[in-house]
PASEBA-1860 file (N, C-alpha, C; in nm, 3 decimals):
! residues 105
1> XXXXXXXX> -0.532/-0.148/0.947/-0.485/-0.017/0.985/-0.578/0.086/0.923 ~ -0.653/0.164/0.985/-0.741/0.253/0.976/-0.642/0.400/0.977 ~ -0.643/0.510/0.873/-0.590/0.646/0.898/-0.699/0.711/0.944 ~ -0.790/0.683/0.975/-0.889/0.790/1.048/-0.861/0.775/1.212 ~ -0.770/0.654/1.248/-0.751/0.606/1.389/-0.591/0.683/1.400 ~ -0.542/0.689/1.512/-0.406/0.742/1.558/-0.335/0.597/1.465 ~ -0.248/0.629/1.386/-0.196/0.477/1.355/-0.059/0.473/1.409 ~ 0.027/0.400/1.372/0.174/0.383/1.429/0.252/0.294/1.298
9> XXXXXXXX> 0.383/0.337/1.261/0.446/0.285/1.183/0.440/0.094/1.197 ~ 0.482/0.055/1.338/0.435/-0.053/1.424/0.342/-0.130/1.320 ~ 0.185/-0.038/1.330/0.095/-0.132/1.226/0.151/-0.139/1.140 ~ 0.162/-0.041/1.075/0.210/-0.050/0.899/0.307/-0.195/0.867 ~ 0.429/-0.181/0.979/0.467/-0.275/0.927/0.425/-0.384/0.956 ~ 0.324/-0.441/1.034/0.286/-0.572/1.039/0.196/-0.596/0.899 ~ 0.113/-0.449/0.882/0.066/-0.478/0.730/0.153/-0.493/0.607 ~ 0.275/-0.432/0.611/0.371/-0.481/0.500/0.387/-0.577/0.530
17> XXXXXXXX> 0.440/-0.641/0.653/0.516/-0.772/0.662/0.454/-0.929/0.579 ~ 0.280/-0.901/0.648/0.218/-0.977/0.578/0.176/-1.031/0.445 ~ 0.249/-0.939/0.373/0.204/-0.960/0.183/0.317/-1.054/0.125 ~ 0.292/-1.104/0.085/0.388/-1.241/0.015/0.439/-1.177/-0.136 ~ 0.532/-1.134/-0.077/0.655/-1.069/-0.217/0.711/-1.179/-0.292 ~ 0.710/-1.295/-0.267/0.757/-1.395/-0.322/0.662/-1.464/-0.425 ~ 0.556/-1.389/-0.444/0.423/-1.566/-0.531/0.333/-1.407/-0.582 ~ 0.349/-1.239/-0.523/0.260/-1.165/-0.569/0.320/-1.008/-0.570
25> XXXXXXXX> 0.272/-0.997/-0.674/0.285/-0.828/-0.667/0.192/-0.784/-0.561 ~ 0.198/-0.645/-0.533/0.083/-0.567/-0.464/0.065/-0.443/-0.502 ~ -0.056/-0.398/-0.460/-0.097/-0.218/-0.487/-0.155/-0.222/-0.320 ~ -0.085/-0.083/-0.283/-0.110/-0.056/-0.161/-0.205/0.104/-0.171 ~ -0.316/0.123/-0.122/-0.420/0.189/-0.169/-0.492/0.215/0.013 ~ -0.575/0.319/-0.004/-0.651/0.365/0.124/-0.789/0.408/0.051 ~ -0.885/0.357/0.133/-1.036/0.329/0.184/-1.066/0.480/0.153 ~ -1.197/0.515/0.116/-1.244/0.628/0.158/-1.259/0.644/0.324
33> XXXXXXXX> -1.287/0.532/0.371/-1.318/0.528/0.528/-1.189/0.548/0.581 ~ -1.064/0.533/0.498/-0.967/0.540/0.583/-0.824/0.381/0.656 ~ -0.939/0.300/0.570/-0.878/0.170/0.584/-0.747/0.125/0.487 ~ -0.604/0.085/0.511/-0.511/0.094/0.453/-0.514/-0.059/0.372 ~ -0.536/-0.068/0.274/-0.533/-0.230/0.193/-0.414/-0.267/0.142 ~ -0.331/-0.344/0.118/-0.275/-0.421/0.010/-0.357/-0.496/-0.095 ~ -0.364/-0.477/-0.212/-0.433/-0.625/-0.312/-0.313/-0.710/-0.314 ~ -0.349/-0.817/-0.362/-0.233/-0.903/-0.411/-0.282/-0.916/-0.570
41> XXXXXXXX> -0.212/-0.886/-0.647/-0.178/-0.934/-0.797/-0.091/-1.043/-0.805 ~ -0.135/-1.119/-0.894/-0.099/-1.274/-0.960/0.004/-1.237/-1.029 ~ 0.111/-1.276/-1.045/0.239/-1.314/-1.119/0.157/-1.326/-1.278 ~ 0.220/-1.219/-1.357/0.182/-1.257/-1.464/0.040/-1.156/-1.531 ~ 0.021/-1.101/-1.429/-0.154/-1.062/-1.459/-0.110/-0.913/-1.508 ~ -0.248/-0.827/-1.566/-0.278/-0.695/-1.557/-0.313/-0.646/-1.437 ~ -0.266/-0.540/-1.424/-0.344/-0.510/-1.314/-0.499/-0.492/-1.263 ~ -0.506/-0.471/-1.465/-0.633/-0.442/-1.439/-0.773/-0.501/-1.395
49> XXXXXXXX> -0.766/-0.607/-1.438/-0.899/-0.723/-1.364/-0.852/-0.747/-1.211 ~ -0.779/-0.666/-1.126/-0.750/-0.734/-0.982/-0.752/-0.567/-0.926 ~ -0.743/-0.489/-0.961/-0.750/-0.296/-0.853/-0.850/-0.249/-0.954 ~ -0.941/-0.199/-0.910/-1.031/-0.057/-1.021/-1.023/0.011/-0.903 ~ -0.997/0.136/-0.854/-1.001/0.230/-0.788/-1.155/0.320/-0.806 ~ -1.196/0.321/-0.859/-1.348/0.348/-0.859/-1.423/0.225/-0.792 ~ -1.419/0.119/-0.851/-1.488/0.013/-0.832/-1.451/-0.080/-0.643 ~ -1.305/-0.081/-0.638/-1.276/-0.078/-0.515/-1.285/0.000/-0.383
57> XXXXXXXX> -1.354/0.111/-0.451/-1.353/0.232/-0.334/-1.222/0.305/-0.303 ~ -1.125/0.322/-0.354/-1.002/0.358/-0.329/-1.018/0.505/-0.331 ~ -0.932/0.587/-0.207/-0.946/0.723/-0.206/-0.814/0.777/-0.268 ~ -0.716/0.693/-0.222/-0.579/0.695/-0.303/-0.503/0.566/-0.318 ~ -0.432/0.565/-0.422/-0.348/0.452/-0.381/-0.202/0.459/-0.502 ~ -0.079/0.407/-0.454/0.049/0.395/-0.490/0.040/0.308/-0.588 ~ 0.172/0.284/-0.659/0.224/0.230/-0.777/0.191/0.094/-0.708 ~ 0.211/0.004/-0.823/0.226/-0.175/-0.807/0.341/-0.194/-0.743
65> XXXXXXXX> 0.387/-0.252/-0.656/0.483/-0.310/-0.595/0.486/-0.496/-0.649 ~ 0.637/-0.463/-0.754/0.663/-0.586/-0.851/0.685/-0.714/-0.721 ~ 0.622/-0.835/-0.782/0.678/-0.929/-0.691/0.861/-0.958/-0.725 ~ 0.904/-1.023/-0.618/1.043/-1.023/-0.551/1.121/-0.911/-0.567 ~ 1.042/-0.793/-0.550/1.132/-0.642/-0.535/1.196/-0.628/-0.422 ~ 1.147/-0.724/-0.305/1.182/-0.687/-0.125/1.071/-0.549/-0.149 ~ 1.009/-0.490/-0.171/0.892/-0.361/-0.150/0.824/-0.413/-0.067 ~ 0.713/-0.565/-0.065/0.638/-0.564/0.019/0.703/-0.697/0.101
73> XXXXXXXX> 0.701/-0.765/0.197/0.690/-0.851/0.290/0.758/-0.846/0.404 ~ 0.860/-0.967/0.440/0.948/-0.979/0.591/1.096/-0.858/0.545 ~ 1.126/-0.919/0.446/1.267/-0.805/0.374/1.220/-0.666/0.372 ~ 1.094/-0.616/0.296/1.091/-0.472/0.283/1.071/-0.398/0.429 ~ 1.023/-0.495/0.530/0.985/-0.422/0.657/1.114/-0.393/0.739 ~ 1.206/-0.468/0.706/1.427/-0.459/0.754/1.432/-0.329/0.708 ~ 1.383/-0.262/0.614/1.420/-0.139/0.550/1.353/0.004/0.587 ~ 1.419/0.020/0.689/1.386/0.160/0.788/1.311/0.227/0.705
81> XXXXXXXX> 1.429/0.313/0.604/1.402/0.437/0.534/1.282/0.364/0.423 ~ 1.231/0.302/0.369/1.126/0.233/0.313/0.996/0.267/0.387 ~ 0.988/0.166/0.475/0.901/0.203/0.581/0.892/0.330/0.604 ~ 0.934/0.435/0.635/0.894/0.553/0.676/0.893/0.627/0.563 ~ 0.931/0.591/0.433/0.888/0.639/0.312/0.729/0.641/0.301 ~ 0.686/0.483/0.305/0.555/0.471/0.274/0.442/0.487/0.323 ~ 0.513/0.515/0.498/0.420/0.507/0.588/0.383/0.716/0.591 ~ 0.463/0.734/0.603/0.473/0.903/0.606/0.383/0.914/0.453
89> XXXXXXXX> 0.365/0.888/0.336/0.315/0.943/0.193/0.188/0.871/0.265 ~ 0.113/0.787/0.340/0.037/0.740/0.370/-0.057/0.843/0.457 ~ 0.004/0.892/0.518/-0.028/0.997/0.622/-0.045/1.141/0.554 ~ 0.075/1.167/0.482/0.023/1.317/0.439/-0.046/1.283/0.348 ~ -0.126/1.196/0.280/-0.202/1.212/0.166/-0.304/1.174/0.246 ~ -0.338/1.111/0.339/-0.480/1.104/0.390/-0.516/1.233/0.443 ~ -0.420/1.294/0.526/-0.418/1.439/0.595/-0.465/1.571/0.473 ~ -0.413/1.544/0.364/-0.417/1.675/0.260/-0.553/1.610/0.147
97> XXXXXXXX> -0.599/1.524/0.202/-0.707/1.482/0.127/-0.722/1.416/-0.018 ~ -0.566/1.403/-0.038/-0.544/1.315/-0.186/-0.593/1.258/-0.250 ~ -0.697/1.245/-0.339/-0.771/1.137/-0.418/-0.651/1.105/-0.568 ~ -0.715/0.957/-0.592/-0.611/0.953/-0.688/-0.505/0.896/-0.697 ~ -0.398/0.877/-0.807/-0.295/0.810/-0.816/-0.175/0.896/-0.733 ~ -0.115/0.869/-0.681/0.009/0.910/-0.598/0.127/0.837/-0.646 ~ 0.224/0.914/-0.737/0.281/0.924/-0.825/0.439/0.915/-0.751 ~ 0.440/1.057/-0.694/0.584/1.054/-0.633/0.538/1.082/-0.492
105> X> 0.635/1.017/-0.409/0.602/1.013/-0.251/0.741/1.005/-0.192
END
């Protein structure tokens, strides 16, 4: 899912759906180009040897999403108001040019 392209909640959630909430945390983060990522973090890890936001190219990106929160996979995508939580902070922060940690959304 590209934000420089018209996107649709639709993608988003096939990109949530896909992250395995069960075996990984995630950080959900956007491209300078505009490309929407999930990482997966290891059970157990820092974050820090798996996201550098400098080093990854990240223009913005959200909190860690704990594994078995239901935040990322088949469960968090059942959750309307979720989804259009994350997908909408996705949009106005690419739109208003956000660099940086995105804190509250």
């Amino acid at each position: 899912m590209n934000l420089k392209n018209k996107t649709t909640k639709t993608e988003f959630r096939r990109l949530l759906a896909a992250c395995d909430d069960q075996n990984y945390s995630h950080k959900l983060w956007v491209h300078h180009d505009g490309e929407v990522r999930f990482c997966r973090i290891p059970i157990g890890s820092n974050i820090g040897p798996h996201f550098d936001a400098e080093r990854d190219g990240a223009k913005f990106h959200l909190e860690q999403f704990i594994y078995r929160g239901n935040y990322t996979g088949p469960i968090a995508v059942k959750d309307g108001p979720w989804v259009a939580r994350l997908y909408n902070a996705l949009v106005k922060n690419w739109a208003n040019r956000t660099t940086g940690f995105v804190d509250f959304f």
